[in-house]
C-alpha positions in Angstrom: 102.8 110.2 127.6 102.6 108.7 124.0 101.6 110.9 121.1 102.2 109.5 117.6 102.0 111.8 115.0 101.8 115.5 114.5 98.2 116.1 115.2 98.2 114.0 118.4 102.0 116.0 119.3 99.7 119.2 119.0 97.1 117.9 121.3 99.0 116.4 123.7 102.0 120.0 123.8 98.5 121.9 124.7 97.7 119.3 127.7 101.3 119.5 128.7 100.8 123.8 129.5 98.0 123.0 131.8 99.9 120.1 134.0 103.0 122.2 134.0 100.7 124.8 135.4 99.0 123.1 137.8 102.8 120.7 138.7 105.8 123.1 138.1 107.6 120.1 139.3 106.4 117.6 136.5 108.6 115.4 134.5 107.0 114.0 131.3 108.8 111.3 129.0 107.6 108.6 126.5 107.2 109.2 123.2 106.3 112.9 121.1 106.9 115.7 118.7 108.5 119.1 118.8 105.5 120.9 120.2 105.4 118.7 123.7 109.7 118.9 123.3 108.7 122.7 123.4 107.1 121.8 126.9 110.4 120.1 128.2 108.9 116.6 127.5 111.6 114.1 126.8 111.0 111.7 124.1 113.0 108.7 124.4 110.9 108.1 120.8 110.2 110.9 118.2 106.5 110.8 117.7 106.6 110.3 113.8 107.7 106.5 114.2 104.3 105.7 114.8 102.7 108.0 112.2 101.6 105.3 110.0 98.1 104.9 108.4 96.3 102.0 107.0 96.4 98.1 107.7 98.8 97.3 104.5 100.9 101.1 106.0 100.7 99.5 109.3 102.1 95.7 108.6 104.9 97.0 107.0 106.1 98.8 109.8 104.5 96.0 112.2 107.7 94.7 113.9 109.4 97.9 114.7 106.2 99.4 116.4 104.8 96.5 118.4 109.0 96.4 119.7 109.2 99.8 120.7 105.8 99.5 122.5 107.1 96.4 124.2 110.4 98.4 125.3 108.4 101.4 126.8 105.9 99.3 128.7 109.0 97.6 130.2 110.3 100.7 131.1 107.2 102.0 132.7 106.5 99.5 135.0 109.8 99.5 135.9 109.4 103.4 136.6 106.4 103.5 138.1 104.4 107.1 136.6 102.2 108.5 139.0 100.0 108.2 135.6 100.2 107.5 131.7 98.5 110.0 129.2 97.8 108.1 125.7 97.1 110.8 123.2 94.9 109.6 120.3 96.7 106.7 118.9 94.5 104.2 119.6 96.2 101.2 118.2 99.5 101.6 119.6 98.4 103.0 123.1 95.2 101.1 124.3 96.8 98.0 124.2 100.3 99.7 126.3 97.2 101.2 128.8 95.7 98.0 129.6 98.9 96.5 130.1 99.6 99.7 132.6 96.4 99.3 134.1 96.3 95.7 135.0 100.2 96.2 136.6 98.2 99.3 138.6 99.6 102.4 136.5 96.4 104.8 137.1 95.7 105.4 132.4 94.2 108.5 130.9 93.0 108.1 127.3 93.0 112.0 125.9 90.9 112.1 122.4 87.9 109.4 122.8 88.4 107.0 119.4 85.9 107.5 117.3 83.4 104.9 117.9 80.5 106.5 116.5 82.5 106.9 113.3 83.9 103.2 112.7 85.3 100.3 114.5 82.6 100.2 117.3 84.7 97.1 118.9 86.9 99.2 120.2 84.4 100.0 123.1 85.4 97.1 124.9 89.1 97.8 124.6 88.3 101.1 125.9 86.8 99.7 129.2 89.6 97.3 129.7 92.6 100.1 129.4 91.6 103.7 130.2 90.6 104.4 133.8 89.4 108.1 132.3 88.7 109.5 129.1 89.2 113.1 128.0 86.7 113.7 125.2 87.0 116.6 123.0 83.1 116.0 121.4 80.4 116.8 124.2 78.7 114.0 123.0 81.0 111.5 123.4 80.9 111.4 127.6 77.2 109.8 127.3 78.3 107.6 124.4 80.8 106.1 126.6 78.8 105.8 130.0 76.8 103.8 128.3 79.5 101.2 128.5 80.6 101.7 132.4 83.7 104.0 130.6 84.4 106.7 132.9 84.7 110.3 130.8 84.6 114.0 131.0 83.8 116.5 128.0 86.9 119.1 128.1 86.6 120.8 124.5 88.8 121.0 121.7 91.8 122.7 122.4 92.3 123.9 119.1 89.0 125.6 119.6 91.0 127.9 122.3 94.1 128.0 120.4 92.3 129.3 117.3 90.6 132.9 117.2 87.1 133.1 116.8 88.1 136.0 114.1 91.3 134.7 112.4 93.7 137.8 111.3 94.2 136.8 107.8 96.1 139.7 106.5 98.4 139.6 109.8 99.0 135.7 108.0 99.0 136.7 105.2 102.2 139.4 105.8 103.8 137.1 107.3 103.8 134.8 105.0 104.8 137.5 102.9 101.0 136.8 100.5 99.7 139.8 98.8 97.2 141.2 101.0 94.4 141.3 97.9 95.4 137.8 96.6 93.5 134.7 96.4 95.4 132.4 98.2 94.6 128.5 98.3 96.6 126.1 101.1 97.4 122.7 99.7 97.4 120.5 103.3 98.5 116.8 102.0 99.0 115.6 105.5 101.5 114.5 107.9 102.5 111.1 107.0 104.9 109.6 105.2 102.1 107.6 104.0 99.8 110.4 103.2 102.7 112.3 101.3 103.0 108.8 99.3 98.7 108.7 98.5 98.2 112.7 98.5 100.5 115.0 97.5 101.1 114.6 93.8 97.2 114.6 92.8 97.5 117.9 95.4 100.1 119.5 92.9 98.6 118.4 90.0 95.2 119.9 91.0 97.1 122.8 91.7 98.7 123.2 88.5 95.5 122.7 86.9 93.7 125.7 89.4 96.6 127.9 88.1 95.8 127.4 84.3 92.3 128.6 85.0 93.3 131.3 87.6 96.9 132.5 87.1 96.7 134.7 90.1 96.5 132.2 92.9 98.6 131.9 95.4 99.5 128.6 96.5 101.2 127.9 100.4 101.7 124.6 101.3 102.6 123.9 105.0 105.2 120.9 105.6 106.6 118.6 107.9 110.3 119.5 108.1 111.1 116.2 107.5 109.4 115.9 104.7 109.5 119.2 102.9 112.4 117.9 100.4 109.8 115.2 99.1 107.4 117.3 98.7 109.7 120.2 97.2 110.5 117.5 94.6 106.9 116.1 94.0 106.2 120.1 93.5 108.8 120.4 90.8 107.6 117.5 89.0 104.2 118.8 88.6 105.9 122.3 87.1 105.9 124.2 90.2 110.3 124.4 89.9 111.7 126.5 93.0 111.8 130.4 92.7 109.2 130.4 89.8 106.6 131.8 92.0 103.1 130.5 92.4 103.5 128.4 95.3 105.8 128.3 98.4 106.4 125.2 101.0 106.7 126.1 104.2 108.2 125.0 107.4 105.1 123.7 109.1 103.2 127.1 109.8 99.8 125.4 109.2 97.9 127.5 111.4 99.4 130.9 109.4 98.4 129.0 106.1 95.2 128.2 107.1 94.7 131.9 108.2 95.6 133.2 105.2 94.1 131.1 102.7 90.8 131.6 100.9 89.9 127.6 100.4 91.8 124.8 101.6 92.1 121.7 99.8 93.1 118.9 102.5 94.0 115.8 104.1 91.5 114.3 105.8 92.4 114.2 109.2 92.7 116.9 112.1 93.7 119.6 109.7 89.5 119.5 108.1 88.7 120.5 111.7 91.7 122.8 112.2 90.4 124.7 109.0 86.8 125.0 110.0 88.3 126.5 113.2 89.9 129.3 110.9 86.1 129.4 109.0 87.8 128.0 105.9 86.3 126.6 103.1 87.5 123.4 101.9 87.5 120.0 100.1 88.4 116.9 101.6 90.4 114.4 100.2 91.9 111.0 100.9 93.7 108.3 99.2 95.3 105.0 100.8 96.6 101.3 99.9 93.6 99.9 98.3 93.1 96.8 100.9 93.4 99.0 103.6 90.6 101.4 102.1 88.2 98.2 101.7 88.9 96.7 105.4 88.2 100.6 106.7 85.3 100.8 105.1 83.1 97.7 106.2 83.9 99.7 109.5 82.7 102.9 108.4 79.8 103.9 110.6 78.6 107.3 109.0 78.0 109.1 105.6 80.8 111.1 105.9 85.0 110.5 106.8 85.8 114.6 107.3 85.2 116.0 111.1 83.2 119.0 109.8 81.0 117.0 107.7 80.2 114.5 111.1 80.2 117.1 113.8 77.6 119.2 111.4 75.8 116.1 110.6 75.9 117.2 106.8 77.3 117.8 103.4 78.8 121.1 104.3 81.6 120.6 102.4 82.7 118.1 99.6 84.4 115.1 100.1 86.6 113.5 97.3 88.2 109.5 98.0 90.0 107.4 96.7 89.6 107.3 93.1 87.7 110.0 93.1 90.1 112.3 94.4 91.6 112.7 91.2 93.3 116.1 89.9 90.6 117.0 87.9 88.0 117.1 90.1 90.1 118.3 93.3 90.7 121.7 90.9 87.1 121.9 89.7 86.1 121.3 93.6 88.4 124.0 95.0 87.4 126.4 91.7 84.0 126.0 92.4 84.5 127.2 95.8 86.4 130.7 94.9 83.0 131.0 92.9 81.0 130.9 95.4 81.0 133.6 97.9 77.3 133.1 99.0 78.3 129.8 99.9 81.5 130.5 102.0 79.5 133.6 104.1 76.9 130.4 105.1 79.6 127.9 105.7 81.4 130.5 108.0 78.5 131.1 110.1 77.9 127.4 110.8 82.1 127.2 111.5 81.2 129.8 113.8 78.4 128.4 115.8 80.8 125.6 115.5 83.9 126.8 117.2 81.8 128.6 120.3 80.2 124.4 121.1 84.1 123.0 121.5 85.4 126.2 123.0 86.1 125.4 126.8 89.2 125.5 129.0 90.7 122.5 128.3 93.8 122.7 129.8 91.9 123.3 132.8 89.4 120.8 132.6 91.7 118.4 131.5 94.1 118.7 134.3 91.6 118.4 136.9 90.5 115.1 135.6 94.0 113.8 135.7 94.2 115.0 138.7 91.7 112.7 140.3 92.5 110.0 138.4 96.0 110.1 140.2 94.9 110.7 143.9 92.1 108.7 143.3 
């Protein structure tokens, strides 16, 4: 298995519960996180040497990447897996699949790119190196038969993972949050890349939310790796350790997302992750400016955040690039706490939501595997 970033670690530690189910016996290796390490995976990578974002993000790092790939697909047909799992990651693993493939390593793709978002090429690489695909959207299983791809629909696994009701004052208690408080989750993302872009316009925004509302609460759930940078960008912005206001946490997303009132976030998994936990929110993104242009002449919808796509609407604002500046990532998130009419309509259509990517997916998804390896 291959999982390269936090996100895809999630996805893929989920996966591993239902093939440990179904073989006790399993041994899983490649590359991953701490939630599939959890599972007894072994990672002869850590998953975060391939969380990189962006063409400019991605050349930098270029030589490194395409040399551990090379060393792992070495290794693997040297090993001989009764089958490889590439979770998400499209760039590093299709190409390692189609290698796989081609030597007769039986390939499961789990999270179908997003070709009815941008890069629509990619469908052709798709054919060539997945023998299955696991498809979290229920559209996408039609998109793909389209072009001869073999795919089932198995949910979302978050959708599962995540109440339909969210506890927030259980989070909220443990997080140690005032129970009546009006808490706001700053979610700057999981890259190195993304801390880079993101988190000081986050902390800026937040200061300015705090000078109009002195009584937020601000959580901010963190990489481990990375929660000295962002401790530091924090302090820079006036937020100075032990002066209240805001904590950084110890990953403990899910428990932040629970017990905040609006989320102001990364766009990325964590948009869908809060619409699970009926959040409101406000998207935001920020990248190398090249890479922004070359993504966008890919771009095939109105919208870059998951909520805003799967709802085919507006539901919730979007703010990039230069306009996901302090000012009006405060204003965005204030005008939010303002609205309460809005966020009871918003948390009905999270609902309806939630209930369309709620399945068994473990399940599901370990069946398909399953036939792809006695197959």
């Amino acid at each position: 298995m291959v999982a390269g970033e936090a996100s895809g670690d999630l996805l893929a530690g989920l996966l591993l519960d239902g093939l440990r189910a179904r073989w006790p016996g399993m041994h899983a290796a490649g590359i991953g996180g701490a939630q599939m390490a959890q599972r007894g995976f072994e990672a002869w990578w850590p998953a975060d040497k391939l969380a990189v974002r962006g063409y400019v993000e991605v050349l930098r790092h270029y030589r490194e990447i395409v040399g551990i790939r090379a060393s792992l697909r070495e290794r693997l047909l040297r090993e001989r897996p009764d089958v490889f799992i590439g979770v998400d990651a499209p760039d590093f693993n299709l190409d390692l699949e189609a290698s796989l493939r081609s030597a007769g390593v039986p390939t499961v793709h789990f999270v179908c790119p997003s070709i009815w978002a941008w890069r629509a090429d990619r469908v052709e690489k798709i054919r060539r190196s997945a023998d299955h695909v696991l498809c979290i959207f229920p559209f996408e299983p039609a998109l793909l038969a389209r072009h001869g791809i073999s795919a089932s629909y198995v949910g979302h696994p978050l959708a599962q993972v995540i109440p339909l009701q969210p506890d927030r004052g259980a989070a909220r208690a443990a997080l140690g949050l005032d129970a009546d408080a009006t808490v706001v989750a700053l979610l700057p993302g999981s890259r190195q890349s993304e801390i880079h872009y993101l988190a000081r316009r986050f902390f800026e925004a937040a200061a300015l939310i705090r000078q109009t509302r002195p009584d937020v609460q601000l959580v901010v759930p963190a990489v481990p790796a990375l929660k000295t940078q962002l401790e530091a960008m924090a302090a820079a912005a006036g937020f100075a350790p032990g002066t209240g206001g805001l904590q950084i946490l110890s990953g403990q997303s899910h428990p932040a997302l629970a017990a905040c009132d609006v989320t102001l976030v990364a766009s990325g998994t964590a948009t869908l992750e809060a619409a699970l936990f009926k959040r409101p929110m406000v998207i935001a993104y920020n990248m190398n400016w090249l890479s922004w242009q070359l993504m966008r002449r890919q771009q095939l919808q109105p919208w870059v955040g998951l909520p805003n796509i799967l709802c085919e609407d507006s539901v919730v604002p979007e703010l990039l690039q230069q306009a996901a500046h302090p000012r009006a990532l405060a204003d965005a998130v204030l005008l939010w706490l303002a609205s309460p009419g809005k966020i009871a309509a918003l948390q009905q259509r999270f609902t309806r939501l939630h209930e369309e990517l709620r399945r068994d997916t473990s399940r599901l998804a370990t069946d398909a595997i399953q036939k792809i390896i006695e197959g």
